[in-house]
N, C-alpha and C positions, 0 to 999 in steps of 0.2 A: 673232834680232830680239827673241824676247819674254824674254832673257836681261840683254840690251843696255840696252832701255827700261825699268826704272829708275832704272839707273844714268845714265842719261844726265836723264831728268825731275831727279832726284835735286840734278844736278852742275848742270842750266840754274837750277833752281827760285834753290839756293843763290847762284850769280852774282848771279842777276837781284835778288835779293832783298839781297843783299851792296853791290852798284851803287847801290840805289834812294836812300841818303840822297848820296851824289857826283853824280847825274844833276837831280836834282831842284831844285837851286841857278842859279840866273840865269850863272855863269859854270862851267860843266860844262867840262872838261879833255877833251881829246881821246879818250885814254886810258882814262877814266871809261866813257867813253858806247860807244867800242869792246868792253868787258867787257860794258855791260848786252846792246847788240845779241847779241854773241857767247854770252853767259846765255840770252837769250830764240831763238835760233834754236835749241842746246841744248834747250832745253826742248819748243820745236816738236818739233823732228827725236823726243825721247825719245816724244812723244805720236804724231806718225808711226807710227815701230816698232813703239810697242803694240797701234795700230790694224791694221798692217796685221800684225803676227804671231796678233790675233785673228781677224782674217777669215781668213787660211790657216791656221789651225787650225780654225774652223769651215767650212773646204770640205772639208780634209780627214776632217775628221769624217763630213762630209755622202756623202763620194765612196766613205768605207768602208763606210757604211751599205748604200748601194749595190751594192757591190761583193759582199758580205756577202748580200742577197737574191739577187742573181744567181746567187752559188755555188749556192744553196739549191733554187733552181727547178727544176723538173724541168722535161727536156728533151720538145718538144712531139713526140708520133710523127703522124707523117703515115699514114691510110689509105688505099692504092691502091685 
């Protein structure tokens, strides 16, 4: 994911911005307006990806930390 987005931010940014003087004209072409959309879900999706490959890397950051204390703790003995 976090490999992906920003190539993909990168590829929508470029469309959408590519598009803008074709979409912007009173008689915009089919075609035109197909690329901006297809630009700007790109550009969604790239920003998607990076949100969500930053939040599973901060869980799992978070679940090692964890994980990592636990190894550490000593084991509780019980007195009869």
């Amino acid at each position: 994911m976090l490999f992906f987005a920003p190539f993909l931010i990168a590829a929508g940014a470029f469309i959408t911005v590519a598009m803008r003087p074709y979409v912007t004209e009173i008689s915009a072409e089919g075609d035109a307006m197909l690329m901006a959309w297809f630009g700007a879900i790109l550009l969604c999706l790239g920003v998607a990806f990076l949100i969500a490959g930053l939040a599973l890397v901060g869980v799992r950051s978070l679940m090692q930390q964890q994980t990592e204390l636990l190894r550490r703790a000593q084991p509780e003995r019980h007195r009869d």
